[in-house]
Structures are given as C-alpha cells and as structure tokens.
C-alpha positions as CSV (number, residue, x, y, z in Angstrom):
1,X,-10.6,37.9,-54.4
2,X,-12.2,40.2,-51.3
3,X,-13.9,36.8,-49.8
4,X,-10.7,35.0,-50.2
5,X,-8.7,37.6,-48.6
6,X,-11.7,37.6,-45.3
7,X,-11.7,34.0,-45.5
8,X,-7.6,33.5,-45.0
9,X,-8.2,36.2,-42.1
10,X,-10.7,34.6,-40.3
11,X,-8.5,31.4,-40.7
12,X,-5.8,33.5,-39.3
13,X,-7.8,34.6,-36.4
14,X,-9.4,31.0,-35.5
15,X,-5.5,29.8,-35.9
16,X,-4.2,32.2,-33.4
17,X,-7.5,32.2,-30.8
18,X,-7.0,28.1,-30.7
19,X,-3.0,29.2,-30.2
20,X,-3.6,31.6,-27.0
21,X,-6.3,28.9,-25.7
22,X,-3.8,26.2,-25.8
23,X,-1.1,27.8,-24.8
24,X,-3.4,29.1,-21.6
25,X,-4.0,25.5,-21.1
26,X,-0.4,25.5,-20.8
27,X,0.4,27.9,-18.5
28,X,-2.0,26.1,-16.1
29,X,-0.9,22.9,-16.1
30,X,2.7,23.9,-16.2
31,X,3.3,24.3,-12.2
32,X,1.9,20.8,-11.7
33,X,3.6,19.2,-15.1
34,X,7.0,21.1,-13.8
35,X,6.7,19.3,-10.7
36,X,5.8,15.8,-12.2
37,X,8.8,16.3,-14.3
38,X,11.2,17.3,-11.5
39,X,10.0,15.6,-8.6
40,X,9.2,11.6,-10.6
41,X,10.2,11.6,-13.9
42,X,14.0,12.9,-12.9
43,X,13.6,10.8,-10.0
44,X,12.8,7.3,-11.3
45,X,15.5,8.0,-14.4
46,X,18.3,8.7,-11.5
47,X,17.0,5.6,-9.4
48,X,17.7,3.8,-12.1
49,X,21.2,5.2,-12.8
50,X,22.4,5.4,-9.4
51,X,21.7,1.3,-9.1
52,X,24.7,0.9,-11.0
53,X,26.8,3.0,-9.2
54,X,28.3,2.8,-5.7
55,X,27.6,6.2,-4.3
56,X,27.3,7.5,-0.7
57,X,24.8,9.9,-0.3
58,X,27.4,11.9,2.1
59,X,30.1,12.7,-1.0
60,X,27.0,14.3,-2.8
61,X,28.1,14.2,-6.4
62,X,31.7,13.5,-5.8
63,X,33.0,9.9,-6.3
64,X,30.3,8.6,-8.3
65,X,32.0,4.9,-9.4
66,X,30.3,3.2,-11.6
67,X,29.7,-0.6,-10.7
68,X,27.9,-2.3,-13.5
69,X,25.2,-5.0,-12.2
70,X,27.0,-5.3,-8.9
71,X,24.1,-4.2,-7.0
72,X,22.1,-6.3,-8.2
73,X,24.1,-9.3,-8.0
74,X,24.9,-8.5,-4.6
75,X,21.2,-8.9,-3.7
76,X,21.1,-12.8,-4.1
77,X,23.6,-13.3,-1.8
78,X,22.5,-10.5,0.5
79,X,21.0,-12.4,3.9
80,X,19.3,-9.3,5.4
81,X,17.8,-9.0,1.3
82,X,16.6,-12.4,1.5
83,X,15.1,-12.5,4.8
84,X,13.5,-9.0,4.0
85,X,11.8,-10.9,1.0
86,X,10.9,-13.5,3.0
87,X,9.3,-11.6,5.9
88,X,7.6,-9.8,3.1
89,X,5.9,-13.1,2.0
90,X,5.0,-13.7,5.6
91,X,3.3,-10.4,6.1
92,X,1.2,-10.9,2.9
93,X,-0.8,-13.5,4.3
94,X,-2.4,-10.4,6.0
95,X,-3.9,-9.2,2.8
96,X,-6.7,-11.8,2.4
97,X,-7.3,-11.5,6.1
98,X,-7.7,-8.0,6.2
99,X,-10.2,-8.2,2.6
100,X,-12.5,-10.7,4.0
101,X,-12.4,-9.0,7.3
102,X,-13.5,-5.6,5.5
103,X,-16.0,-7.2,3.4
104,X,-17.9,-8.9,6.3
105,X,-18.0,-5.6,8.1
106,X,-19.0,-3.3,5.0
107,X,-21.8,-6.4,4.8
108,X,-23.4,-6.1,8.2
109,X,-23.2,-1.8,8.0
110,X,-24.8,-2.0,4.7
111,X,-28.1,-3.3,5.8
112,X,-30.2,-1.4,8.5
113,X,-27.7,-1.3,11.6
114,X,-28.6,1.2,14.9
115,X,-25.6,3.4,14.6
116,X,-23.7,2.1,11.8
117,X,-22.4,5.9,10.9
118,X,-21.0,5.7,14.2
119,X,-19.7,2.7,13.5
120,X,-18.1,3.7,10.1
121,X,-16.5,6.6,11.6
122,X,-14.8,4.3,14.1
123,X,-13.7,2.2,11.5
124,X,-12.2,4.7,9.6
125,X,-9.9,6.5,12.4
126,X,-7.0,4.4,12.1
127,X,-6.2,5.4,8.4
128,X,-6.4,9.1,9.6
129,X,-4.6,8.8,12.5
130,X,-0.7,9.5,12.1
131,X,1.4,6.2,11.9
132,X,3.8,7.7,14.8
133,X,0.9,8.1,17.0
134,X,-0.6,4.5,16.5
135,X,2.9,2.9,16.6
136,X,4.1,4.1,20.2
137,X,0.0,3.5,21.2
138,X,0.6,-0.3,20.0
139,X,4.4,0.0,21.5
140,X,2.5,0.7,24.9
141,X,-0.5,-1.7,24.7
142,X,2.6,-4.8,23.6
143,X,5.3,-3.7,26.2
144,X,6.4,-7.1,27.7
145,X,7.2,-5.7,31.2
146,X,4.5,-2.4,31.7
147,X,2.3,-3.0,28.8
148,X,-2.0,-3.9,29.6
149,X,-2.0,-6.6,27.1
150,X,0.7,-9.0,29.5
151,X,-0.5,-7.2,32.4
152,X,-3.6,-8.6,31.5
153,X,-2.5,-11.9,30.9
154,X,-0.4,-12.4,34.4
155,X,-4.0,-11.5,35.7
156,X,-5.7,-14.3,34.2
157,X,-2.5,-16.8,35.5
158,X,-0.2,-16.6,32.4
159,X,3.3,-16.8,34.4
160,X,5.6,-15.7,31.4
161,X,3.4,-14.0,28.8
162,X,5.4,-13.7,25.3
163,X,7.4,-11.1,24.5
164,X,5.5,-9.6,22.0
165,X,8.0,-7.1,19.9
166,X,10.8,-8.3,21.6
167,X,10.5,-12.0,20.3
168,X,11.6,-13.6,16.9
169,X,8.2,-16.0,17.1
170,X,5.8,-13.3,18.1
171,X,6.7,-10.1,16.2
172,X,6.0,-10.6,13.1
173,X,2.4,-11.9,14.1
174,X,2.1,-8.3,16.7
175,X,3.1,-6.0,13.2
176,X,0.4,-8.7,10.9
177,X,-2.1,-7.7,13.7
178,X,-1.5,-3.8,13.8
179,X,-1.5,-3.6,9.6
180,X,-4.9,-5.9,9.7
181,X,-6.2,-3.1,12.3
182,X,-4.8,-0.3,10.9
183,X,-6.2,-0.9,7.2
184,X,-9.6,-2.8,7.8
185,X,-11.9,0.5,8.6
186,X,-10.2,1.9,5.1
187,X,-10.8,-1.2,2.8
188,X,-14.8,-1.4,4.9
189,X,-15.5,2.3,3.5
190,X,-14.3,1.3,-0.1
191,X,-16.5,-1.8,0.3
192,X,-19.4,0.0,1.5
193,X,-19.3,2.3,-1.2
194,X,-19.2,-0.9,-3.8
195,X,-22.3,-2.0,-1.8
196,X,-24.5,0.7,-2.8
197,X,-24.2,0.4,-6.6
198,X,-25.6,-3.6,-5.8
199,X,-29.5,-3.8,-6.4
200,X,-31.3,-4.2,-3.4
201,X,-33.8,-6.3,-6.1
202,X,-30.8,-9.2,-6.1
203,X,-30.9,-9.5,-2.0
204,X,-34.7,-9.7,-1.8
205,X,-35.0,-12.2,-4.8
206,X,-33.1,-14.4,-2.4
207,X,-34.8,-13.7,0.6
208,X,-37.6,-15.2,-1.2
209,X,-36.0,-18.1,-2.7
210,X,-35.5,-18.8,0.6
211,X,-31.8,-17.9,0.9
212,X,-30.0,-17.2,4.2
213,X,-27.5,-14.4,4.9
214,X,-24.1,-16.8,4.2
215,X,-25.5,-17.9,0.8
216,X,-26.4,-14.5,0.1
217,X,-23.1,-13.2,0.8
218,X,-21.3,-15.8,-0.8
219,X,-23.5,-16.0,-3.7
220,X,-24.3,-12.4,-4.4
221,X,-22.2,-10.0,-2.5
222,X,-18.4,-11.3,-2.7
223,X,-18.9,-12.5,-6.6
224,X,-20.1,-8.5,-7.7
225,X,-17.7,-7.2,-5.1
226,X,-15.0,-8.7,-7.2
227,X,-13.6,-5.9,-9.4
228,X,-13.3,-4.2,-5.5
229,X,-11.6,-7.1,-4.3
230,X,-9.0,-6.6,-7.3
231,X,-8.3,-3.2,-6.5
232,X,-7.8,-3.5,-2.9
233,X,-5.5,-6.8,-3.6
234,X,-3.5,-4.8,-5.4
235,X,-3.4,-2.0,-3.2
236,X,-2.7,-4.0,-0.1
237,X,0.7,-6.4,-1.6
238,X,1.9,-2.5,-3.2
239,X,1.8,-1.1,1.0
240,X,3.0,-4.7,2.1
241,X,5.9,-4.1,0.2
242,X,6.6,-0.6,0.6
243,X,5.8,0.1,4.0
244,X,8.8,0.9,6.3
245,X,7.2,3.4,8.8
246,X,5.6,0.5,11.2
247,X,8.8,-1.5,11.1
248,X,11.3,2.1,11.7
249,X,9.4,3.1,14.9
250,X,8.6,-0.4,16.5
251,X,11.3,-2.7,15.5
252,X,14.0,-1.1,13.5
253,X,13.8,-4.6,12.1
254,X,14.7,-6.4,14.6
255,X,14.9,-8.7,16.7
256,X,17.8,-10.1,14.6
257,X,15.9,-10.1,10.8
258,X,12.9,-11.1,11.9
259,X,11.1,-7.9,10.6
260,X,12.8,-6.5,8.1
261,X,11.2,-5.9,5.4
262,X,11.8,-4.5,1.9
263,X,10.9,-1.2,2.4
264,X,12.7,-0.6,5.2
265,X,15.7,-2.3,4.3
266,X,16.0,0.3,1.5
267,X,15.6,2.7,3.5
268,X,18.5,1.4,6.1
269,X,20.6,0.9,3.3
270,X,20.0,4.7,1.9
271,X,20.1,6.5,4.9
272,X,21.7,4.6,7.6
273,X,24.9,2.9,5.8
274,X,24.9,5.4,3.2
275,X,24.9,2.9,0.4
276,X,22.6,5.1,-2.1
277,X,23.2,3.1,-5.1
278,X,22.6,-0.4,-3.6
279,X,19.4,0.9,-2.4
280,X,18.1,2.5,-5.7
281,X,19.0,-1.5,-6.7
282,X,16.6,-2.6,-4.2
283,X,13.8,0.0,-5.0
284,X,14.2,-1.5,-8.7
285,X,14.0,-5.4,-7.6
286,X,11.3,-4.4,-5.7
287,X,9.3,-2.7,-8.5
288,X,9.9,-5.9,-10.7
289,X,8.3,-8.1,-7.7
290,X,5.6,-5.7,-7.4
291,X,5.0,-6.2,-10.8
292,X,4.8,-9.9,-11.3
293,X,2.1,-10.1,-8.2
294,X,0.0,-7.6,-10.3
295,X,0.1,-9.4,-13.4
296,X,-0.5,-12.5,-11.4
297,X,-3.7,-11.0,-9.9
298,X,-4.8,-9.5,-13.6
299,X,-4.4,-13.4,-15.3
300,X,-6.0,-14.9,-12.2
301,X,-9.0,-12.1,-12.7
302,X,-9.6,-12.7,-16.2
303,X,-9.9,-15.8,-15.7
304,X,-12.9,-15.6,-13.2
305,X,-15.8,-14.6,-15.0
306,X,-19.1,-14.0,-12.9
C-alpha cells in the first residue's frame, strides 16, 4: 500500500513537471503566436468578410453595408481589373527570363572564376538595396528628356529616342527590364548554393566522355537544378503578382492602364478611392490565381521525372 501511495506521487510529480514544462513552452511562444493570431489569422478572416461589403476605409466601422458577391461580380466587368490581369500576364514572361539568366550566371561563378566573390556580391546588391532608391535611380537613367540612356542614344544619331516610362509600347518592357535586374543577383545566390550539393564526380565524368560546357549544362546542371527551378518559379509569379512598389513610384500605372497591375490596383482601390471592400475582393481573386499557377507548376513537376 506504501509503494502504491510513492508510485501515484511520483506520477503526480512527473504529471505536474511535464505541466510547468509545457506551459513554459507556452509562455515563450505566446508573444510570437499572439502576433500570428492578431496580425494574419484576424487579418485574412476580415479580408474575407470585408469583400462582401462596401466599406470606406474613412467611415472606420461606421456604415458597413453588406453587398453580397457584388465585388466580385464587379471585377469581370471592371476594365482597369482586366487590363491589370492582363499586364500581369505580360510581366510574367520575365520569370523564365530572369531563371535562365540566374542559372547561367550561378553556372560560370561556380567553377574557378578570378573574383567571382566580388562578383556575387555585385549580384546580390540590388535585392538589398531599398526599392525607393533603385526606382528614382531607374527613373533617372530612363528620363526621355535629361536621362543618360536617350542622351546616349541622340549621341549615336537616334533623332527621337522612345519615351521610355512615358510610352504605352515601351513601359511595360522598361519595368520587365528593372524586375529581371533587380531579382537576377537573388535567384544566382540561390542557384549557387544548389550548385554545391551537385558532385563535382558528374562534371568530370563528362569532361571525359568528351562533353562540352552546353551539353554539360543542359544535361547535368539545369535537370538536378530542377527542384530549384520550382521554387524560384513559384517565388517569382507570387512577387509578379503582388508587387506594387515598382509600379507606385515609377508609373502610378500609367500611362493610361498600360501598367497596372494587380497589386497595385488593390492598393489604389484601398487607399486612394477608399473602396476597402472591393479591394479585399481583389486580394481574394488574386489569391485564387495565385493558386491555380502553383498547382499548375506542381502537376507540370510531377510529371518531369529526372
């Protein structure tokens, strides 16, 4: 009866000991679980509210109506929606430019390069440089009147260079360029670090076979690169789509639609005409296309199989 009574004890004292452990645990992820809670959880639940409502961000929580699927119906008749899908679509075909460009890079650093941590350093810049700066630096270098790039090009005996930022034909190319530039050195240290887990057994094998650089890159480099290539595909069509920060500073979406973009036409919609609900509509039909890429890319990978 003595050893039962010890036994129920020590039972008692492991019970509490796993309690006070746990509930330390607790106390340590609470800050961080508090602001998860608060900051996404209430956030993407309200989103999803506030797209059926018509609500002005002005009136605070006055004058909520409620408006069914009107928002969302709204959106396929919406012109400025559509051509912000559309541009969308145009600016993705930077994505595979912008991969390939990375890979052939992180390629040529990889092997025995004079100065190639110089070089990655270089590369890398542009993703730690503040998107303000870069803007009004790529604002300056594209000005049509004043800028060196047509200033440049009047040298070499271009009368009337193009307009750069200020056309409908070249703007969307001049914003393609700037997100290739800006992203390349990022996606070429993500690459380089995939480089080093490929045997260095694999490249000479082929430089015995007899097998130049091309075949070796296209035979052994971009097919075990490929869970890499996934990631950064769907990395690149989620900042595609989201980004607004490039277009707010250089464009404000102009001229006419020619840039506008989803993410910035949320934002317009949120914070410039006050229309709070119609945007959190937007942010929803933009997470649903979002979405249907990525499952796209995951079929398309599972069917490759190197």
């Amino acid at each position: 009866m003595h050893e039962t009574s010890i036994e129920q004890q020590k039972r008692i004292l492991r019970r509490r000991r796993k309690l006070m452990e746990n509930l330390t645990g607790y106390l340590f992820v609470m800050p961080n679980l508090l602001g998860f809670i608060v900051f996404t959880v209430f956030s993407i639940i309200f989103s999803f509210y506030m797209s059926f409502t018509d609500w002005s961000l002005i009136k605070l929580f006055q004058n909520i109506k409620f408006v069914g699927i009107e928002n969302y119906l709204e959106m396929f008749t919406d012109k400025w929606f559509q051509a912000s899908v559309m541009n969308n679509l145009w600016f993705l075909l930077t994505v595979p430019v912008t991969i390939f460009f990375a890979m052939v890079i992180a390629f040529i650093l990889n092997d025995k390069v004079f100065g190639k941590n110089v070089f990655r350093t270089i590369m890398y810049l542009p993703n730690v440089t503040s998107v303000v700066a870069i803007s009004v630096i790529w604002f300056t270098l594209f000005n049509p009147r004043s800028g060196p790039i047509n200033q440049m090009l009047r040298s070499l005996g271009i009368a009337n260079p193009p307009q750069w930022l200020s056309s409908t034909l070249w703007a969307k190319p001049t914003i393609g360029l700037l997100m290739i530039w800006k992203t390349v050195g990022y996606y070429t240290i993500l690459y380089l670090a995939a480089l080093q887990a490929i045997p260095r057994q694999l490249y000479e094998a082929a430089t015995v076979d007899g097998a130049s650089l091309v075949q070796q890159f296209t035979k052994i480099t971009i097919p075990l690169l490929s869970p890499t290539t996934f990631m950064l595909t769907i990395l690149s069509v989620m900042n595609v789509f989201k980004d607004w920060s490039l277009i707010q500073i250089l464009t404000e979406g102009g001229p006419g639609t020619s840039t506008y973009t989803l993410g910035y036409y949320i934002y317009y919609a949120a914070f410039r005409i006050n229309r709070m609900g119609y945007a959190s509509a937007m942010s929803w039909a933009l997470l649903i296309i979002i979405m249907v890429f990525t499952l796209i890319r995951f079929r398309v990978e599972k069917k490759r199989d190197f």
